[in-house]
Backbone as XML, in Angstrom:
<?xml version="1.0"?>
<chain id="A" units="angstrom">
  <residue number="1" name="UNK">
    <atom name="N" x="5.043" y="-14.829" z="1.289"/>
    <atom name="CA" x="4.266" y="-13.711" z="1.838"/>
    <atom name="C" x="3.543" y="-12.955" z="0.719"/>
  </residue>
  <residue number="2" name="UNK">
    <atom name="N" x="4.393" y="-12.720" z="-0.526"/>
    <atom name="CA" x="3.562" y="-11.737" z="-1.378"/>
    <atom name="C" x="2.250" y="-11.976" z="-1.856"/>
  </residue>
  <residue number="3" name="UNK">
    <atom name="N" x="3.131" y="-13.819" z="-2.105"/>
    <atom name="CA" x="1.930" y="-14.274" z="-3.041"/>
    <atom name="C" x="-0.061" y="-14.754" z="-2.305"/>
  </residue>
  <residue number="4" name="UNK">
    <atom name="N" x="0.814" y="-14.663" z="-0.955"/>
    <atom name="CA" x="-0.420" y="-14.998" z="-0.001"/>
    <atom name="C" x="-1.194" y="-13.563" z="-0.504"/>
  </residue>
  <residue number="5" name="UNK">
    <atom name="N" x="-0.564" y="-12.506" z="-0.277"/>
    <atom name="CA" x="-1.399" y="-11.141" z="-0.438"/>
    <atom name="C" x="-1.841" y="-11.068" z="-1.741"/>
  </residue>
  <residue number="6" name="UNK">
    <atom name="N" x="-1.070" y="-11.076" z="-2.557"/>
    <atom name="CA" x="-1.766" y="-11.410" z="-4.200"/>
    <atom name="C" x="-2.819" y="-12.261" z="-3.626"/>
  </residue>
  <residue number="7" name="UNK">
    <atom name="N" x="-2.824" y="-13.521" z="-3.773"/>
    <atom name="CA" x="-3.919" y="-14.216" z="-3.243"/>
    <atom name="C" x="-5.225" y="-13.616" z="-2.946"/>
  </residue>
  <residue number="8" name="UNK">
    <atom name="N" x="-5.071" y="-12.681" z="-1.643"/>
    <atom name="CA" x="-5.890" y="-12.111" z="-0.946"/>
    <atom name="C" x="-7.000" y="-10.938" z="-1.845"/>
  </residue>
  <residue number="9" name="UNK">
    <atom name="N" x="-5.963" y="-10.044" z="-2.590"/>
    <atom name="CA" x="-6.255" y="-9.216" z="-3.480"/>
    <atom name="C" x="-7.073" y="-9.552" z="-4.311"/>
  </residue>
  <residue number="10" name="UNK">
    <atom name="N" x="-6.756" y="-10.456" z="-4.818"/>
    <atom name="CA" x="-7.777" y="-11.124" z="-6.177"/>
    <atom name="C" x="-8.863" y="-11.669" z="-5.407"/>
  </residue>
  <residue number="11" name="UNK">
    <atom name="N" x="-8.692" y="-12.136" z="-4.218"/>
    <atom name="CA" x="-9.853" y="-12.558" z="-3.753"/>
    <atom name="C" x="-11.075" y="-11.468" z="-3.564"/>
  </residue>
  <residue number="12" name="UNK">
    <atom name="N" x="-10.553" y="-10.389" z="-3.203"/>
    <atom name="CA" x="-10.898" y="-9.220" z="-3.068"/>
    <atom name="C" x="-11.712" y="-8.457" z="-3.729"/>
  </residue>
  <residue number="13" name="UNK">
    <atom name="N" x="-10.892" y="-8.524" z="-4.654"/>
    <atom name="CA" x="-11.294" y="-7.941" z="-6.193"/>
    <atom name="C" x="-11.302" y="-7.876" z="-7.473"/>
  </residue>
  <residue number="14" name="UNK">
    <atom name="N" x="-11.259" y="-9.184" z="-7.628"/>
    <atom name="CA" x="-10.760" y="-10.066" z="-9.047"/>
    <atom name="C" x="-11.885" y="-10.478" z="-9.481"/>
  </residue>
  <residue number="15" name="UNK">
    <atom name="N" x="-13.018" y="-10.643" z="-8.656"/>
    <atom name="CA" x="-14.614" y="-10.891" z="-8.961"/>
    <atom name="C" x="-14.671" y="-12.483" z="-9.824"/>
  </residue>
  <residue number="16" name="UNK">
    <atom name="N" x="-14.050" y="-13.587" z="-9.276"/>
    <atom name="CA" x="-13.709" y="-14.356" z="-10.065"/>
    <atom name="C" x="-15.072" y="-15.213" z="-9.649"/>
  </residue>
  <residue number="17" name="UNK">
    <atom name="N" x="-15.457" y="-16.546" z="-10.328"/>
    <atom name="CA" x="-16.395" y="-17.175" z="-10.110"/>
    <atom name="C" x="-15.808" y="-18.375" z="-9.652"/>
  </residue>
  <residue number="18" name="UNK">
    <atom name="N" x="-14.423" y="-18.722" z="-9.430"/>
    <atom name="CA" x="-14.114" y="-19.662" z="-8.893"/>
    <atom name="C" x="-13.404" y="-19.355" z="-7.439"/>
  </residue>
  <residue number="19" name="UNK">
    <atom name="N" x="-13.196" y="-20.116" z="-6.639"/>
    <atom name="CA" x="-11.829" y="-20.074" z="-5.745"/>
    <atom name="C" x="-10.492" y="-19.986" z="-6.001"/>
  </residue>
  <residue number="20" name="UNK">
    <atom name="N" x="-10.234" y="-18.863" z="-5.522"/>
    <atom name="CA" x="-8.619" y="-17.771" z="-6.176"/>
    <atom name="C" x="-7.644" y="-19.265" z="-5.245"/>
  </residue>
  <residue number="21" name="UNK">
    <atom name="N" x="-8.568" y="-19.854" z="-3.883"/>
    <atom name="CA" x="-7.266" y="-20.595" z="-3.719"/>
    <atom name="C" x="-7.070" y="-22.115" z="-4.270"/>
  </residue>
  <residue number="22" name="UNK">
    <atom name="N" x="-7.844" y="-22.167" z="-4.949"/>
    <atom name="CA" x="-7.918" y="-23.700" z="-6.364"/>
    <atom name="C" x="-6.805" y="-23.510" z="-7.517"/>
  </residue>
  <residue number="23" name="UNK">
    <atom name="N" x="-6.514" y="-21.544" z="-7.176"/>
    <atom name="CA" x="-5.824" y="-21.791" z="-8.573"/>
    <atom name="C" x="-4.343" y="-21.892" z="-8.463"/>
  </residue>
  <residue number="24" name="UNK">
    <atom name="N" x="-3.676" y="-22.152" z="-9.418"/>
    <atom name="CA" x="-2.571" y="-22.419" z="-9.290"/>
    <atom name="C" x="-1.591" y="-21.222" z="-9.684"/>
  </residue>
  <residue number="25" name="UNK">
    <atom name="N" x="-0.292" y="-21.223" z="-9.089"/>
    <atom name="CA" x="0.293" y="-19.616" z="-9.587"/>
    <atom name="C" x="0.520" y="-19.009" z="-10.884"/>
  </residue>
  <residue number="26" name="UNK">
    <atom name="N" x="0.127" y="-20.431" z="-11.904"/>
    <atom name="CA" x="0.301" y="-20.166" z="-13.399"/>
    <atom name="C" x="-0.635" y="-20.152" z="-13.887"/>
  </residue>
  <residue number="27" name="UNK">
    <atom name="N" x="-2.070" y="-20.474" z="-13.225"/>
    <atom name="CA" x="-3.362" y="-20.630" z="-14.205"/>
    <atom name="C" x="-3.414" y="-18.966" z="-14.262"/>
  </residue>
  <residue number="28" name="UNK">
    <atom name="N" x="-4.305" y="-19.007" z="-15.598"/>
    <atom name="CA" x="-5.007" y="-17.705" z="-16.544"/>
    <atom name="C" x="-5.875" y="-16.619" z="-15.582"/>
  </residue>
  <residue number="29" name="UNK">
    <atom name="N" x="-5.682" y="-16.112" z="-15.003"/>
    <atom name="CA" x="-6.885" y="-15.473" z="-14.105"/>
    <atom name="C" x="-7.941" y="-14.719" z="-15.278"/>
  </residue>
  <residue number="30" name="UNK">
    <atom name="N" x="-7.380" y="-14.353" z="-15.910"/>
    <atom name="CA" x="-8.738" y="-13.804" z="-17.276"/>
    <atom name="C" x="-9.357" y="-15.191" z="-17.742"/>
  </residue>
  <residue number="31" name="UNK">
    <atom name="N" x="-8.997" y="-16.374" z="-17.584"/>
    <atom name="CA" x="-10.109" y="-17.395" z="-17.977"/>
    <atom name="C" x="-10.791" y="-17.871" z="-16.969"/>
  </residue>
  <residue number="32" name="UNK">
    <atom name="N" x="-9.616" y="-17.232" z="-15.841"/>
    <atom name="CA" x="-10.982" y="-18.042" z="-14.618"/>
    <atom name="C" x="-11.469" y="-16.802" z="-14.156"/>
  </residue>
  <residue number="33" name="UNK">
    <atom name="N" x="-11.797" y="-16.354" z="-15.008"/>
    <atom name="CA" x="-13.014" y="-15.385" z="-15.057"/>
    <atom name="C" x="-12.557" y="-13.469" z="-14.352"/>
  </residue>
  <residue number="34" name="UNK">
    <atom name="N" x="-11.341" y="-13.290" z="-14.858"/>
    <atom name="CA" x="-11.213" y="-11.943" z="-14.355"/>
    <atom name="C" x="-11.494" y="-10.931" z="-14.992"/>
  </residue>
  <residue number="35" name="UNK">
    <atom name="N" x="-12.183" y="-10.171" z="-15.331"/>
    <atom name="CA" x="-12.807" y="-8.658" z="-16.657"/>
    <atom name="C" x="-11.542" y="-7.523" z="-16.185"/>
  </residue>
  <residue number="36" name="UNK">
    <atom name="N" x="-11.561" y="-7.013" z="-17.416"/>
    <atom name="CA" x="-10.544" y="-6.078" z="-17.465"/>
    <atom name="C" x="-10.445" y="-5.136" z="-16.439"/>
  </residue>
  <residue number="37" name="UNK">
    <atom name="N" x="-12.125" y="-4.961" z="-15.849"/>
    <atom name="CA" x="-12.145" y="-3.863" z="-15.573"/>
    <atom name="C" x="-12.047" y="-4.331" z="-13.948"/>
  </residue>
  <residue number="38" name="UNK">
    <atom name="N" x="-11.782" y="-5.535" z="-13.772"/>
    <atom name="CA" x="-11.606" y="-6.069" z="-12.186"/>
    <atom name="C" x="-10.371" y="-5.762" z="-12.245"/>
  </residue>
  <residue number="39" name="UNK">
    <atom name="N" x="-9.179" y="-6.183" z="-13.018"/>
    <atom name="CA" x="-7.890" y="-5.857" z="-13.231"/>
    <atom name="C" x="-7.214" y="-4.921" z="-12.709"/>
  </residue>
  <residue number="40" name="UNK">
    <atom name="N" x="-8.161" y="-3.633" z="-13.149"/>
    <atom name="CA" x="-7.959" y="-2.374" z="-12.724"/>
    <atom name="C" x="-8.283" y="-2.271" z="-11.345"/>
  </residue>
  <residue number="41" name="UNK">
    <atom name="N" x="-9.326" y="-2.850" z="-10.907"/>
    <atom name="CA" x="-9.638" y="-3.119" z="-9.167"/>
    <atom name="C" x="-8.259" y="-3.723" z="-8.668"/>
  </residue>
  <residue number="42" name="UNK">
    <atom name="N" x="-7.766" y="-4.744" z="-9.237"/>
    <atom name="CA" x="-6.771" y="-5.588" z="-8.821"/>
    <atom name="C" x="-5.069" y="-5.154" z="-8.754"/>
  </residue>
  <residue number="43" name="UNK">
    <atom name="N" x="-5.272" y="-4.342" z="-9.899"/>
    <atom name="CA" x="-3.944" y="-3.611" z="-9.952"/>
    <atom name="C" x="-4.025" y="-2.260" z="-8.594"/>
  </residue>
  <residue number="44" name="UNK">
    <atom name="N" x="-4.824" y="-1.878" z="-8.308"/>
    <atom name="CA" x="-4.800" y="-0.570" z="-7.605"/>
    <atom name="C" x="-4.557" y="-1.305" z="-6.328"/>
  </residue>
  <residue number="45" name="UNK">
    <atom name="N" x="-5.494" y="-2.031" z="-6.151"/>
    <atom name="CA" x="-4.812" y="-2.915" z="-4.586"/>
    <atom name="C" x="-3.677" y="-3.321" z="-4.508"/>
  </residue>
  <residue number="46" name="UNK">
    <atom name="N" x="-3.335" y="-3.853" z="-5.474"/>
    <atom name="CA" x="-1.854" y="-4.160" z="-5.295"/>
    <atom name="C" x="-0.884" y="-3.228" z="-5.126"/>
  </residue>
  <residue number="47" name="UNK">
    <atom name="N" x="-1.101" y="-2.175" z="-5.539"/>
    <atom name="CA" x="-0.172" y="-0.542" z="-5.370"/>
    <atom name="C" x="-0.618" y="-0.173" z="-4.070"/>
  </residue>
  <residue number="48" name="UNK">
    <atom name="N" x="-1.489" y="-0.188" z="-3.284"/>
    <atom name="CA" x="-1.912" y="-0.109" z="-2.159"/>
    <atom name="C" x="-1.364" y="-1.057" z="-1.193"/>
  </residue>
  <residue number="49" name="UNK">
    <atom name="N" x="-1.267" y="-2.423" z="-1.660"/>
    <atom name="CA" x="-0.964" y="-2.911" z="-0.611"/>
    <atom name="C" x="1.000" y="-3.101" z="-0.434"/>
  </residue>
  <residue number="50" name="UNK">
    <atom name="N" x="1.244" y="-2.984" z="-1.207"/>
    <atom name="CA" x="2.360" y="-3.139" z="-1.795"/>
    <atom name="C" x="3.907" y="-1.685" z="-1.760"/>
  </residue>
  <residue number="51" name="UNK">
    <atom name="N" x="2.810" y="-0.610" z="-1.572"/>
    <atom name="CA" x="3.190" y="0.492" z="-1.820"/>
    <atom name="C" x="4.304" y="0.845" z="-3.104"/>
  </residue>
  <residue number="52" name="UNK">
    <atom name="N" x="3.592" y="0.495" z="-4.115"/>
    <atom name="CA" x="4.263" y="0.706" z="-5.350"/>
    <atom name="C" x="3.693" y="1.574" z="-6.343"/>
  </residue>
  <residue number="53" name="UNK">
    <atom name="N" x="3.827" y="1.253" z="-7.608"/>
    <atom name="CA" x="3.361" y="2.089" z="-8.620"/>
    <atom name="C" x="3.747" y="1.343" z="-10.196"/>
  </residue>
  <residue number="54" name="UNK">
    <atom name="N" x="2.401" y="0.540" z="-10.224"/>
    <atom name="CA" x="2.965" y="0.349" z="-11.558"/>
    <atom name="C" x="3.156" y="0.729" z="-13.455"/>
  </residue>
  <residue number="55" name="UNK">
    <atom name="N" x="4.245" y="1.079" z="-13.655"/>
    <atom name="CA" x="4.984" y="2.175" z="-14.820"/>
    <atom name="C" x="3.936" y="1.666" z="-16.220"/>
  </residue>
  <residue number="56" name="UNK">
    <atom name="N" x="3.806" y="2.623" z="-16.511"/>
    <atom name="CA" x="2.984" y="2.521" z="-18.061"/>
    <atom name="C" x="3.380" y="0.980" z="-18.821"/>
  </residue>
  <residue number="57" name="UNK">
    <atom name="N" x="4.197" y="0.540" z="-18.928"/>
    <atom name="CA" x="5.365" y="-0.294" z="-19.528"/>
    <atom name="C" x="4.445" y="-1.554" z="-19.279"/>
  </residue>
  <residue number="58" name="UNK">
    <atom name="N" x="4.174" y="-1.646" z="-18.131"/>
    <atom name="CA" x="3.747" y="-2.799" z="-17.144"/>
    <atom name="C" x="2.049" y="-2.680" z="-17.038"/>
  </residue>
  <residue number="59" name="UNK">
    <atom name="N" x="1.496" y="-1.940" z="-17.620"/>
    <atom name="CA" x="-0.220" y="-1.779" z="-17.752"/>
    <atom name="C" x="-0.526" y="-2.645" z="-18.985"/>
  </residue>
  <residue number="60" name="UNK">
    <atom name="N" x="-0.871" y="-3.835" z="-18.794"/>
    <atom name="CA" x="-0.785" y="-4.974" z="-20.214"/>
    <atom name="C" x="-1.378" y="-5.984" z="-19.084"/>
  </residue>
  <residue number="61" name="UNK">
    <atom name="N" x="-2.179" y="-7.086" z="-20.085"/>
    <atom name="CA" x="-2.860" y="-8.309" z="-19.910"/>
    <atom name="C" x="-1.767" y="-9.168" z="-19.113"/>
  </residue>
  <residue number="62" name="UNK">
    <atom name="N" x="-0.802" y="-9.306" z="-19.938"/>
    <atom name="CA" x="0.265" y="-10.306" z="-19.744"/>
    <atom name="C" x="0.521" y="-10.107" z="-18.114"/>
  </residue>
  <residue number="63" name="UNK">
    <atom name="N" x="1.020" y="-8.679" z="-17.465"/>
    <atom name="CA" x="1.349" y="-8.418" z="-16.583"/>
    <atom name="C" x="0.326" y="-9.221" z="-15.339"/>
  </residue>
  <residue number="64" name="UNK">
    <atom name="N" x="-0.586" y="-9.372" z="-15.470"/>
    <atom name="CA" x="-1.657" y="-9.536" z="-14.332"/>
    <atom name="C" x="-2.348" y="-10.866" z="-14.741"/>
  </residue>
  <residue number="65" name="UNK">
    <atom name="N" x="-1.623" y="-11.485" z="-15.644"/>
    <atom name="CA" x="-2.597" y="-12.449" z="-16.339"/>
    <atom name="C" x="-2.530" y="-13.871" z="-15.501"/>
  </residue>
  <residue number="66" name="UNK">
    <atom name="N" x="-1.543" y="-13.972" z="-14.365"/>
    <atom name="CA" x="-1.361" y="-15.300" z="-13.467"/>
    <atom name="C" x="-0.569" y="-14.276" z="-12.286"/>
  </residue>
  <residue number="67" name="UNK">
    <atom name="N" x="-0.961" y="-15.191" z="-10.758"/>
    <atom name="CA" x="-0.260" y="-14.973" z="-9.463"/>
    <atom name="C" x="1.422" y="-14.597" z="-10.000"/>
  </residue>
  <residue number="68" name="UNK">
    <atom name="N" x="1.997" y="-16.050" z="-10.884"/>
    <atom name="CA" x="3.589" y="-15.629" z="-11.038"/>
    <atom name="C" x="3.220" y="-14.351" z="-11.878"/>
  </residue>
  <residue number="69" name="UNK">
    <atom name="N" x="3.045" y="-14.001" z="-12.634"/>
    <atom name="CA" x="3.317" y="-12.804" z="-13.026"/>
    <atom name="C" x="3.452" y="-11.805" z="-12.616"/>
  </residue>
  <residue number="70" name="UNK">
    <atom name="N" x="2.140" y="-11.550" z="-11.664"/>
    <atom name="CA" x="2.153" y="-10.808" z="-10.843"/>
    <atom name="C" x="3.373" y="-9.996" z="-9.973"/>
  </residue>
  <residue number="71" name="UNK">
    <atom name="N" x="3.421" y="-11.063" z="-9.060"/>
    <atom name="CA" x="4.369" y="-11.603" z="-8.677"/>
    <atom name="C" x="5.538" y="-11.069" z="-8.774"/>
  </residue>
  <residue number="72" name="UNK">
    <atom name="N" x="6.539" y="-11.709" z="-10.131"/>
    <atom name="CA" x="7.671" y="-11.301" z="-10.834"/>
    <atom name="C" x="7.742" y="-9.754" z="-10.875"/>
  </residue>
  <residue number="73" name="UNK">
    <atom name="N" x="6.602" y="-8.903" z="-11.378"/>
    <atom name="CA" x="6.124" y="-7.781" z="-11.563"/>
    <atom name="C" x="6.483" y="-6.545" z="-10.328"/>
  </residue>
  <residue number="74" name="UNK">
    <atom name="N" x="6.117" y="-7.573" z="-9.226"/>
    <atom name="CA" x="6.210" y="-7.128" z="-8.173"/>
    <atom name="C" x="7.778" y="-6.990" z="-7.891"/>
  </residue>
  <residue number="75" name="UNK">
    <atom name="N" x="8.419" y="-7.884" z="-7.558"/>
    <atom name="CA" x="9.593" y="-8.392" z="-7.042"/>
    <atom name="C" x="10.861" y="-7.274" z="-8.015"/>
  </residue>
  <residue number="76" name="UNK">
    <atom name="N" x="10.421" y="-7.335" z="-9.429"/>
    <atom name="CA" x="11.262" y="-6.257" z="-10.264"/>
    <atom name="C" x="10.721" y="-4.925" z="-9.692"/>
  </residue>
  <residue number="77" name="UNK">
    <atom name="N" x="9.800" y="-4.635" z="-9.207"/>
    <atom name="CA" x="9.525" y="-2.779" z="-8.770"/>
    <atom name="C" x="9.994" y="-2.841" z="-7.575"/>
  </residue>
  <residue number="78" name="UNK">
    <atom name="N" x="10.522" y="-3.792" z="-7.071"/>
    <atom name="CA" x="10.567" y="-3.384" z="-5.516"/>
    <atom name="C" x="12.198" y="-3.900" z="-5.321"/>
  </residue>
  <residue number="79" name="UNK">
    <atom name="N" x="12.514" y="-4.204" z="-6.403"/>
    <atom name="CA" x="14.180" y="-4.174" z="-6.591"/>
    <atom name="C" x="14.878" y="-5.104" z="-5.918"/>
  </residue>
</chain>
């Protein structure tokens, strides 16, 4: 379920030039084309859709940089 919505999100607002559903849960989303500043599009949806909040700690490349990450990211805030 999450990852369908991740999915969705980036589709959303990840501004990618490829198909979010070609990629795989480990490919790079900053090489398949995500700008920092979509990130920030991408992270806010996800707190939106998600109803979370993610902690200073967790505002980093790494965090958002693939679906699993995401993901994982998710699954630790929501306990």
């Amino acid at each position: 379920m999450s990852k369908d919505t991740i999915r969705q999100i980036l589709k959303d607002h990840g501004k990618f030039t490829v198909d979010v559903a070609t990629l795989s849960d480990d490919a790079d989303l900053y090489e398949a084309g995500m700008t920092s500043h979509a990130s920030v599009n991408v992270m806010l949806a996800l707190e939106d859709a998600f109803d979370l909040e993610f902690p200073d700690r967790m505002l980093k490349r790494s965090v958002f940089e693939s679906i699993s990450a995401i993901n994982a990211a998710i699954e630790e805030l929501k306990g």
